[in-house]
C-alpha positions, 0 to 999 in steps of 0.5 A: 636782143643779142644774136651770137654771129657764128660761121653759119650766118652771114647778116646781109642788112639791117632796118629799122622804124619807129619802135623797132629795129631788125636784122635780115640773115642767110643762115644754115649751109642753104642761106635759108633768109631769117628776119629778127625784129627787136620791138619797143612799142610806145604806149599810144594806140595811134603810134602802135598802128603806125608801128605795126603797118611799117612792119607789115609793109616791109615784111611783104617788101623783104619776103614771107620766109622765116620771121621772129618778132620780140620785145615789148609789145606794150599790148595784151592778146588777151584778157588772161594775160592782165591784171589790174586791180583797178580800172579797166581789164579790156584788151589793148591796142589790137596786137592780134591784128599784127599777128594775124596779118603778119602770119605769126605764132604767139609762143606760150610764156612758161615760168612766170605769167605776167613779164611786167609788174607795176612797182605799187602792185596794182598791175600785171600784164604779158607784154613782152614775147616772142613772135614767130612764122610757121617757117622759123617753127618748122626750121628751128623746131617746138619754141617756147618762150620764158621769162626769167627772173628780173633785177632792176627792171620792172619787166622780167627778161624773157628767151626763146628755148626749143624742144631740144634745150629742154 
């Protein structure tokens, strides 16, 4: 996650938990308050959940205002954002559960489909996005999210661009 520090936005304190870690900013002339949460999700159901209640618990602690969760979800929405070419091709882990009680908007992934790849090629899946609030959508106006080309990872890192950086 980088966040460039400008003028217009004063951090006022940071949080974190297990698998995440966020900012909360005053941003613009009215200090309107910006949460940025940057997530790394283990791969286990039980870890995840524990995960996601935390988030949800300090979101209704620190306020509805204007949210923005990335990172590695570990987790598909749905069926169309995997492929397996062996095995099980069912949805994981209950992410639409998070979205749903934390109120955010999955934004639609242009440039590449799948934003992770298993080195031999038996898999392809979406689990790294951006999350945002229907404040952060009328604030900053049309987001969309896209994944880059990748080097050494087998993830292809992924940046949020609005209508006007298009």
């Amino acid at each position: 996650m980088l966040i460039w520090c400008g003028s217009r936005e004063k951090a006022v304190c940071c949080f974190s938990g297990s698998g995440f870690v966020g900012v909360y900013l005053d941003w613009g002339v009215s200090y309107n308050r910006y949460f940025i949460v940057n997530v790394y999700s283990k791969c286990s159901l039980v870890e995840k959940r524990t995960m996601w209640r935390r988030m949800e618990q300090l979101k209704d602690y620190l306020g509805e205002d204007n949210w923005c969760v990335v990172g590695d979800f570990n987790s598909v929405l749905t069926a169309t954002e995997r492929r397996v070419f062996t095995g099980d091709i069912t949805r994981g882990s209950n992410i639409e559960n998070l979205v749903g009680e934390m109120g955010l908007l999955d934004l639609p992934l242009l440039g590449r489909r799948f934003t992770w790849f298993q080195p031999n090629g038996g898999a392809m899946n979406q689990l790294d996005r951006f999350l945002v609030s229907d404040g952060w959508w009328d604030f900053w106006g049309e987001p969309s999210q896209w994944a880059l080309a990748r080097d050494v990872s087998d993830h292809y890192p992924i940046i949020m661009r609005y209508s006007s950086q298009l």
